[in-house]
C-alpha positions, -999 to 999 in steps of 0.1 A, spaced: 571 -465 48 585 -446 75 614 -415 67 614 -402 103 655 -405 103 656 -378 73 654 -345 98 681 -367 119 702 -369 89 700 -331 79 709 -322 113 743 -315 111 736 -291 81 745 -256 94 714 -240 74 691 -260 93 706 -260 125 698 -219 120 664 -228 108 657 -251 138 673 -220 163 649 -193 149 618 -220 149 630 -225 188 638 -191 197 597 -180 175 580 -209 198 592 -185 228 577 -151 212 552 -129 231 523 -125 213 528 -97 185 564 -106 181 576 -111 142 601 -125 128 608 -134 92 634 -156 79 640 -169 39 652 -207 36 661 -217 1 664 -260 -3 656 -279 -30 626 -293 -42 632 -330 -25 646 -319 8 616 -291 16 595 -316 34 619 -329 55 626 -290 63 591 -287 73 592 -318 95 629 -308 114 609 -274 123 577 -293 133 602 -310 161 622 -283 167 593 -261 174 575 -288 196 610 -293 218 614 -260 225 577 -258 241 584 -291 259 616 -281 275 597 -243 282 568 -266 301 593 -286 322 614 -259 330 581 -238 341 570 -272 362 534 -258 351 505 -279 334 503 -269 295 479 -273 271 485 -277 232 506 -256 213 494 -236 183 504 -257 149 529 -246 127 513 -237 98 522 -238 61 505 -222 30 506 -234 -1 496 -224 -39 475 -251 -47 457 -282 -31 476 -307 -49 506 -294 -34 492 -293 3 481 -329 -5 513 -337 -13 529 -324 12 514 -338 39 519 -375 22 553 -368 21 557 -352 58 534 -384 74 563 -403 62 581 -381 90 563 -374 118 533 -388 134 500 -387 112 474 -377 135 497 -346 140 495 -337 105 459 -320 88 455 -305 59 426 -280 55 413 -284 18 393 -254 1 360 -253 -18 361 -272 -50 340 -240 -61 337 -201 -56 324 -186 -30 296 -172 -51 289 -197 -70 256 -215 -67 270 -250 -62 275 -268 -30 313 -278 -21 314 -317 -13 306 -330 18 336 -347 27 354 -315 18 332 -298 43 338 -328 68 374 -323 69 374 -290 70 349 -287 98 372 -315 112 397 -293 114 380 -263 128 375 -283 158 402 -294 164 422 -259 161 388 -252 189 391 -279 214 427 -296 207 427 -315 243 411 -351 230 436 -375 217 447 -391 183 435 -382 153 409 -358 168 434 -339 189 457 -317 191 474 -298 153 510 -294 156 508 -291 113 483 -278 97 489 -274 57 462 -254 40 461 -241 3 460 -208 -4 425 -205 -16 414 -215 20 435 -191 36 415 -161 13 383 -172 17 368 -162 50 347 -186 66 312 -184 94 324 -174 126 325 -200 155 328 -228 132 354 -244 158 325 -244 183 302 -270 169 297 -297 186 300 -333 165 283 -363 174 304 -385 194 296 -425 208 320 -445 220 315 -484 238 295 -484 267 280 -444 261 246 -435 275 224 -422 242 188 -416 228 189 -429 195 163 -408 187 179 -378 198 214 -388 179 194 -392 151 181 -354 147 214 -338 161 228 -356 127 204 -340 108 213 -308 127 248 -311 113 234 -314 79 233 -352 75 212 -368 52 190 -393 66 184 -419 38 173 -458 39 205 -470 30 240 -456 36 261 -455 6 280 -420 8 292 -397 30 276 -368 48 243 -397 48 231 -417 78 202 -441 83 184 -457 112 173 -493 114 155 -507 149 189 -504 172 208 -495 147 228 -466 131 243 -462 99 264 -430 96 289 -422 69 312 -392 85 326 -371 58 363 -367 78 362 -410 77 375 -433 52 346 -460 58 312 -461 73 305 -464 106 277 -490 123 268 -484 158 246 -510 174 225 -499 203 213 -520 235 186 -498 243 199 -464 252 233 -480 258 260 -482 225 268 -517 222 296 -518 196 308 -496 172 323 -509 140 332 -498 103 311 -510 75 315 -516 36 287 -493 17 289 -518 -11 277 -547 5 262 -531 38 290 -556 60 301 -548 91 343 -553 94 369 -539 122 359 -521 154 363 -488 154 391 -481 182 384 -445 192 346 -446 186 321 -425 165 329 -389 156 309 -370 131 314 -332 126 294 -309 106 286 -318 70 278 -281 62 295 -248 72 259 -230 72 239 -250 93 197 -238 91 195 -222 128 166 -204 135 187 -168 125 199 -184 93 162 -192 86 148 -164 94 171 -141 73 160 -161 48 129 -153 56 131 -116 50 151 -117 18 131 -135 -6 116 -99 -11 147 -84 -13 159 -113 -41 134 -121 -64 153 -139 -79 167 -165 -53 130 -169 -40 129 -209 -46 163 -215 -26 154 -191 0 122 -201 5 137 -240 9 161 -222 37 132 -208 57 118 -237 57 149 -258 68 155 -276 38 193 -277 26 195 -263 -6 218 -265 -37 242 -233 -37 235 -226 -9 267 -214 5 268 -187 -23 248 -169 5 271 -169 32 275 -135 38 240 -129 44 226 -154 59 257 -163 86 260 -146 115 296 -132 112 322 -142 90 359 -146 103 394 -150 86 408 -185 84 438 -177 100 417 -162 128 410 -199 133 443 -211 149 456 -202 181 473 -169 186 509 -178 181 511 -199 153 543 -203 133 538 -192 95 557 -211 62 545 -197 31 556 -223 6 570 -208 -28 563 -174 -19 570 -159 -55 542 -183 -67 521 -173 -40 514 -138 -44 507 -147 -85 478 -172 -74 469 -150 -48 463 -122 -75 452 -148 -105 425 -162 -75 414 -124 -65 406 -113 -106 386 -150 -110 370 -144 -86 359 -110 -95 353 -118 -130 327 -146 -120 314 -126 -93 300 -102 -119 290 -133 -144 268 -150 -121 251 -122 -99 
C-alpha cells in the first residue's frame, strides 16, 4: 500500500512548511555549518515528517544542480537515529509506504557486544556491509545505489566499525558478463562465504559443473547463476527448500561481504604474533593465522583490524541529522555504555 499523498496532505501545516524551509535552507550549508531545530508531532504523523524532509531536502539539491547547470553526484542521506532496532525497522516500513524503497536502508547493529565471543549473523553483516557500500560508491542504480535515508539504531551509531569497510569490492554478474568461475568462486570465499555442497542459508555458496549457487546475506532468496563457459548465461533466484530455480533476477548478482573482518594477510599475521601475548585465545587465533573464520571472532576487532572508524564517519560529509526521541536516546545511550562495561569486565 502506497501513503506517498500523506507529506502532500501535511503540507499546508505551518510547522512543517518551517520544517521543510530549515531542511532546504541545511541542504545548502557549507561544510561545518550547524544548525539545530526541535519538532514536536505525534506518534502517527512522525514518519510522514521524516518523509516531507526526505523530499524537501532532495528538491532543494535538485533545483541547486539546475540552477548551477553543473553535473552532480549523489547527495549525502538524511540520516535518522533511533533508540532501538525495532524502532528503525519500523520506521522504515512505515516511510517505504512514502517514498521510493530502494531510497530507504536501514543499518541494523550486532545482535551481540562488541566483546563478546559470538559471531553477529550473517545477513546482519550482509546488510550492513550493504550499506557501507553504498554510502562508498552511491553512483549504481536501484536498490544498490544511491541512500537518500538511512535509519540506523543507536547501538550502530556507538559502535565503531573497521575502517574502509565502504571499499570492498562485492561480487557482481550480470547477463552476458565475462567471468572465471573459478576465480568468482575464491573471491566469495574472500568475502567470507561458506562454500558448502548445497545452499540452504545465507552467507553460503556452492559450485556445481557451470553452475553457482550463492545465498547473499543483503537478498531475500538465493541466487543461481548458470555459466556458458566463462560467459554468465542467466541469472535467476532459487528456493533453498527444494533447490528450484524461479524468476530472473532483473539487476543481476551482487554479494557483499559476509564478514566485517575479512582474514587479509595483516589480519593473519597479527594473529600470528598474539597467540603469545593471549594464552588464552590461542585456539581462535591460531584458526585466524591460518585463515580459518572463527566463532567470536569479531570480539577482536580492535586488534586484529587495521583502523577502526566511527559509523557516522561512514556517510558523506553533509549529512542531515534526526535523532528520534532524543530524551530516550541519551538514557539507552548511557544504559548501552554501563552494559557494555559491565560485560566487558565479565567476559575478559
Amino acid at each position: 500500500m502506497t501513503l506517498s499523498y500523506l507529506p502532500d496532505l501535511l503540507a499546508g501545516d505551518p510547522g512543517l512548511v518551517e520544517v521543510q524551509d530549515r531542511a532546504r535552507a541545511r541542504a545548502e550549508f557549507e561544510p561545518g555549518q550547524r544548525d539545530h531545530v526541535n519538532i514536536l508531532a505525534v506518534e502517527g504523523v512522525r514518519p510522514a515528517v521524516v518523509a516531507a524532509i526526505v523530499r524537501a531536502v532532495g528538491e532543494s539539491r535538485l533545483e541547486n544542480a539546475r540552477g548551477s547547470g553543473k553535473e552532480t553526484g549523489p547527495y549525502p542521506p538524511v540520516v535518522v537515529i533511533t533508540a532501538s532496532t525495532s524502532a528503525a525497522e519500523d520506521l522504515a516500513e512505515a516511510v517505504r509506504a512514502m517514498l521510493p524503497k530502494d531510497l530507504v536502508a536501514v543499518l541494523p547493529a550486532w545482535e551481540t557486544l562488541p566483546h563478546e565471543r559470538l559471531s553477529p549473523r550473517a545477513d546482519t553483516i550482509g546488510r550492513r556491509t550493504a550499506v557501507f557500500r553504498r554510502l562508498a560508491h552511491p553512483e549504481a542504480a536501484g536498490r544498490r545505489g544511491p541512500i537518500e535515508l538511512l535509519i540506523t539504531p543507536l547501538r550502530s551509531v556507538l559502535q565503531p566499525v573497521v575502517a574502509g569497510l565502504g571499499e570492498i569490492e562485492p561480487v557482481k554478474l550480470n547477463t552476458g558478463d565475462q567471468a572465471d568461475l573459478s576465480k568468482v568462486a575464491e573471491r566469495l570465499s574472500e568475502l567470507a562465504y561458506t562454500r558448502v555442497d548445497m545452499v540452504t542459508r545465507r552467507g553460503e555458496f556452492a559450485v556445481r559443473g557451470g553452475i553457482l549457487d550463492v545465498f547473499p546475506p543483503s537478498e531475500d532468496h538465493a541466487v543461481r547463476v548458470d555459466f556458458w563457459g566463462d560467459e554468465v548465461d542467466e541469472i535467476r533466484y532459487f528456493a533453498v527448500l527444494d533447490q528450484r530455480s524461479s524468476d530472473l533476477v532483473p539487476d543481476g548478482l551482487w554479494a557483499p561481504a559476509c564478514s566485517e573482518l575479512l582474514l587479509t594477510d595483516s589480519v593473519r599475521a597479527r594473529a600470528k604474533a598474539l597467540m603469545g601475548q593471549l594464552p588464552g585465545l590461542t585456539d581462535m587465533l591460531d584458526r585466524i593465522a591460518h585463515g580459518v573464520a572463527a566463532e567470536g571472532m569479531e570480539s577482536l576487532v580492535p586488534v586484529l583490524a587495521d583502523g577502526l572508524t566511527p559509523v557516522l564517519k561512514l556517510a558523506p560529509p553533509g549529512a542531515l541529522m534526526v535523532f528520534w526521541d532524543p530524551e530516550r536516546l541519551r538514557r539507552r545511550a548511557e544504559d548501552l555504555a554501563s552494559t557494555a562495561a559491565e560485560f566487558l569486565e565479565a567476559a575478559w
